[in-house]
Every structure is written in C-alpha cells, then in structure tokens.
C-alpha positions in Angstrom: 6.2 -21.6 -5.5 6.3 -23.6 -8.6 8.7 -23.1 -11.2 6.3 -21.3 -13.6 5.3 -19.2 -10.8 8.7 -18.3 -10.6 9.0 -17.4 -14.2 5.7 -15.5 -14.3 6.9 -13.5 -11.2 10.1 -12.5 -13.5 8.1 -12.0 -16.7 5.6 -9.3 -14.6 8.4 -7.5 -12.9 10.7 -6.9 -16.2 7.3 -5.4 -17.9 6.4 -3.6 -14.7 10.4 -2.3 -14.7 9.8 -1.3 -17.9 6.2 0.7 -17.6 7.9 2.2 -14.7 10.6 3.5 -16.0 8.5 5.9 -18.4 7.2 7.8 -15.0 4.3 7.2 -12.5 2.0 10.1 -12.8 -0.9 7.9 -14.3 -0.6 5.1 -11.7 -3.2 4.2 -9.6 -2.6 0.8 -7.3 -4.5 -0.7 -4.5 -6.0 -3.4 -2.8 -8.3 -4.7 0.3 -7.6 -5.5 3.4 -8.8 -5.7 6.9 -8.1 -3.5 10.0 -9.0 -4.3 13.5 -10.2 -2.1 16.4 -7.5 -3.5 18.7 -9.4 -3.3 21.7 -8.5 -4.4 25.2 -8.4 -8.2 26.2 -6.4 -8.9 29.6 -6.4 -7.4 33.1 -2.2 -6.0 32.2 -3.3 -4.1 29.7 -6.3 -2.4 31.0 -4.2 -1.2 34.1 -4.6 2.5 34.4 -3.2 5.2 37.3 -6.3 7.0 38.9 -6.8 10.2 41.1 -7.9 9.3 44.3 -12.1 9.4 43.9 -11.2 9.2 40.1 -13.8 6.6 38.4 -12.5 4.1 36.5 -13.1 4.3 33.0 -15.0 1.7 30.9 -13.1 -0.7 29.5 -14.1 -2.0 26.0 -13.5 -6.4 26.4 -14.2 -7.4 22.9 -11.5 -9.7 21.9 -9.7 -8.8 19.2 -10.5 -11.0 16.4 -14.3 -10.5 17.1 -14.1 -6.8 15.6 -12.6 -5.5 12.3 -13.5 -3.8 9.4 -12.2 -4.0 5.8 -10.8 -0.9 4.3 -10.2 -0.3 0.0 -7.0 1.9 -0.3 -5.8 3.3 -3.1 -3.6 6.0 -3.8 -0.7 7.0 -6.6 2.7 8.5 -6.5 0.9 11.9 -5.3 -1.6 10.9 -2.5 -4.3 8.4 -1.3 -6.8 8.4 -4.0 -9.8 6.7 -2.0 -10.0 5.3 1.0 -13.8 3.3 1.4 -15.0 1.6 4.0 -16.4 -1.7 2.9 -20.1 -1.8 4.6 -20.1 -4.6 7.6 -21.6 -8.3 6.7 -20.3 -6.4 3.0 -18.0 -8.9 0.8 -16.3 -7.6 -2.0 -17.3 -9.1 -5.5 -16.5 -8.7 -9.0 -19.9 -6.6 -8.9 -19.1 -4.1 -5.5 -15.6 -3.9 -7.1 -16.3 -2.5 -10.7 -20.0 -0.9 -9.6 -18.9 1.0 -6.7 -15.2 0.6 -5.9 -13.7 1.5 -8.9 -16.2 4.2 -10.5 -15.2 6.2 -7.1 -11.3 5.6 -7.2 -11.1 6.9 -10.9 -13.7 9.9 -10.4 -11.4 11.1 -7.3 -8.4 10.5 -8.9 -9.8 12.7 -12.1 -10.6 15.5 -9.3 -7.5 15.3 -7.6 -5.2 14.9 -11.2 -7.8 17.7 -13.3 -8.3 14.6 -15.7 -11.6 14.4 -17.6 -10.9 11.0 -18.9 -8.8 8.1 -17.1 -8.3 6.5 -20.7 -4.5 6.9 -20.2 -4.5 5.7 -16.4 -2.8 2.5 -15.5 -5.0 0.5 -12.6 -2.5 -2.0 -10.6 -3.9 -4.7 -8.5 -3.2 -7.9 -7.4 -5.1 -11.3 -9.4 -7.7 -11.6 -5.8 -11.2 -13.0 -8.1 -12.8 -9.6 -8.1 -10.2 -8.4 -9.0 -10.3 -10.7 -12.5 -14.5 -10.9 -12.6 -15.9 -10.8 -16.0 -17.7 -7.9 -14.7 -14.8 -5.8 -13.7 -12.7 -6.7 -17.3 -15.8 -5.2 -19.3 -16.1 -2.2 -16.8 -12.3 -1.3 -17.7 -12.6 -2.1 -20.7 -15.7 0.6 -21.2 -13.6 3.1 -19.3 -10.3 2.6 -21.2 -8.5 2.3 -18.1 -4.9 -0.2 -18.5 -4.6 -2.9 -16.1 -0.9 -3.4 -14.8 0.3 -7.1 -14.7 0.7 -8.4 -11.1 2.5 -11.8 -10.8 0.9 -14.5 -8.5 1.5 -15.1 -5.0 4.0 -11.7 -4.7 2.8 -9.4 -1.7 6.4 -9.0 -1.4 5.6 -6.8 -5.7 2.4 -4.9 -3.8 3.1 -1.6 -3.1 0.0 -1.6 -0.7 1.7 -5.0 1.2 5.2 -3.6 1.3 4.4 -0.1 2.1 0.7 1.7 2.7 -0.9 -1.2 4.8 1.8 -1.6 6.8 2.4 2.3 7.5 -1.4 1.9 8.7 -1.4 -0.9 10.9 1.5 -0.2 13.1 0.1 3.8 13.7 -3.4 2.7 15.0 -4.2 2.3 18.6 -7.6 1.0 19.7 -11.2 2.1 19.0 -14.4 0.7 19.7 -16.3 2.7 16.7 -16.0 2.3 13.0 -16.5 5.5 12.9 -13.3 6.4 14.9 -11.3 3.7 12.7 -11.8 5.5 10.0 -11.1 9.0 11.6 -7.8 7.5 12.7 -6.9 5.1 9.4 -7.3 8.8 8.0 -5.6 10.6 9.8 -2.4 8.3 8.8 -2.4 8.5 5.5 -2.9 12.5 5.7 0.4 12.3 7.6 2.0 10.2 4.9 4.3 12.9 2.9 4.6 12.8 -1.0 8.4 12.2 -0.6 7.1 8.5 1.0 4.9 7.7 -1.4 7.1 8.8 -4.4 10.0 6.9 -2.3 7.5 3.6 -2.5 7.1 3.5 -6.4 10.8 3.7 -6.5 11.4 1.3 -4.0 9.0 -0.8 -6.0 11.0 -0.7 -9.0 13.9 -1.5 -6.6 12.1 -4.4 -5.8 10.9 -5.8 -9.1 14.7 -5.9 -9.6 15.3 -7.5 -7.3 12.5 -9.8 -7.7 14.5 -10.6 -11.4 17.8 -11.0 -9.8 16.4 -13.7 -7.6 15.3 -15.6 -10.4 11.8 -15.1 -9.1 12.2 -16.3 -5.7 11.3 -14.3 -2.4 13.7 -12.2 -0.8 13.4 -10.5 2.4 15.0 -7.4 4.3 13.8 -5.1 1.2 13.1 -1.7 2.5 
C-alpha cells in the first residue's frame, strides 16, 4: 500500500466512525463473491462404509475449481436483505448492478424495514467498477439513496470480508446443484442470529479504529 492509500484508508474510517456512531438502522452493505460446490476430487475422500450388498453411491468427480457460482449478499444490522444468485456465464456490470441488483436489495429492504422510500438509506460497498459505473451513480442518485465511503484495497473494513462471507464459506459442505447451493448458502444466513450481525457493525467500528490507530496499515487477529 502506498502512502496515500494509507491516508485515504484513515480519512474513510474516521467518517465511517463517525456515520456509525449516529446508529445503523438505515445501513445496508454488501458485495459479490463466489462460492464453490466443493465436490469430491480424490479416492481418500470419497471413501464411504457400506452394508454388505449396499451399492455404492455415485460419486460427483468434478474438480473443484471447475464449478462455482457467484452469490450478491446483502444484509443490515437486522438480517440478510437479499441474497441473488448471479445467472451462470452472468458477469456483473455497472448495468446488472444498478438494473437488477440494486432495485431488488432496496425494495426488500423497504419490505422488511416498512420504508416507502430508501431516501434516507445509507448503501456501503466496496470501489469494485460496478460498483463506481456511471450507470449505478445516476441510479442512486434518482433513488436518493447515500453511498458510504469505502477506502481502497481494505477487505480487512468490509463487513461482508470480515464477517458474512466467511460465516458462509466455512458452513457449506458439497453439492452438485445450484439449486442445492443456494438451499444451503440460505440456510446459513437464516441461522445467523441478530446478536451476530449487530455484533458485526460493532466490530466494524472496532475495526475502523483500529484501522486509525494503525496509521492505515493492516492489522490482523481482529475478531
């Protein structure tokens, strides 16, 4: 990290510290990422007892790196707002991000808040291009929605990076169906309870503390 990349990291967390301080009820944050089906790919693990006359079942061989799916998560200090399945041979531009994405994130999070406007709702995401599209500025700008400042090159800042992904990831077990993915990636964050996620937006202003007290460097061991 440069220098300025440093400072900008510092700048973004003391106005983040300070937005946060006011309360979290009208923050949405989220982000992208991809999730793999896990499946089987040596003889070890596909070793299974059997009954005598038991058939053996079928083993899915698909390495693991061939199959994966990319998930859009996003969810407040409540809940999960929206959870969408990015269609496959999909990528996610400025235009999929503020014509499809978004427009369902804020209508669910208007359901789930009784909101009839999302003029006062802070968005936080991370500076990923369509993210920034030209398309996706004049969308939230139509909508009145804020944007939250997000410092370059900080996962370690990203509430979905430090806390949601990785609750995810580390629950799942292999599938061979998007379908059952999704099933399962769902059935995690139902699990999640609203003590963890209101525990994450405190630990995030923990972190952007500590991000400040660093003098913008990374830090690890953060929990």
């Amino acid at each position: 990290m440069t220098d300025e990349n440093k400072q900008k990291r510092i700048d973004c967390s003391r106005e983040l510290l300070q937005i946060l301080e006011g309360g979290f009820s009208n923050i949405i944050t989220g982000d992208e990422t991809w999730i793999r089906f896990y499946t089987l790919a040596t003889k070890e693990a596909n070793k299974v007892w059997l009954e005598r006359g038991e058939n053996r079942p079928q083993i899915v061989r698909t390495a693991q790196n061939s199959k994966k799916c990319m998930f859009c998560i996003f969810f407040s200090v409540e809940s999960v707002v929206a959870k969408i399945v990015v269609p496959k041979d999909t990528t996610v531009t400025g235009n999929l991000y503020a014509n499809k994405i978004l427009p369902e994130v804020f209508s669910k999070f208007k359901e789930m808040s009784g909101r009839g406007t999302i003029r006062d709702v802070m968005l936080h995401h991370d500076n990923a291009a369509p993210h920034t599209a030209k398309v996706v500025t004049k969308y939230l700008c139509q909508e009145k929605a804020n944007v939250l400042p997000h410092p370059p090159y900080s996962p370690d800042l990203a509430p979905c990076d430090f806390f949601l992904f990785p609750e995810i990831k580390k629950a799942l077990k292999k599938y061979n169906k998007i379908e059952n993915l999704a099933r399962a990636v769902q059935a995690v964050v139902s699990r999640i309870s609203k003590e963890d996620y209101q525990k994450c937006f405190e630990s995030w202003k923990t972190r952007l503390q500590r991000c400040i007290d660093s003098d913008g460097n990374y830090f690890e061991g953060m929990k």
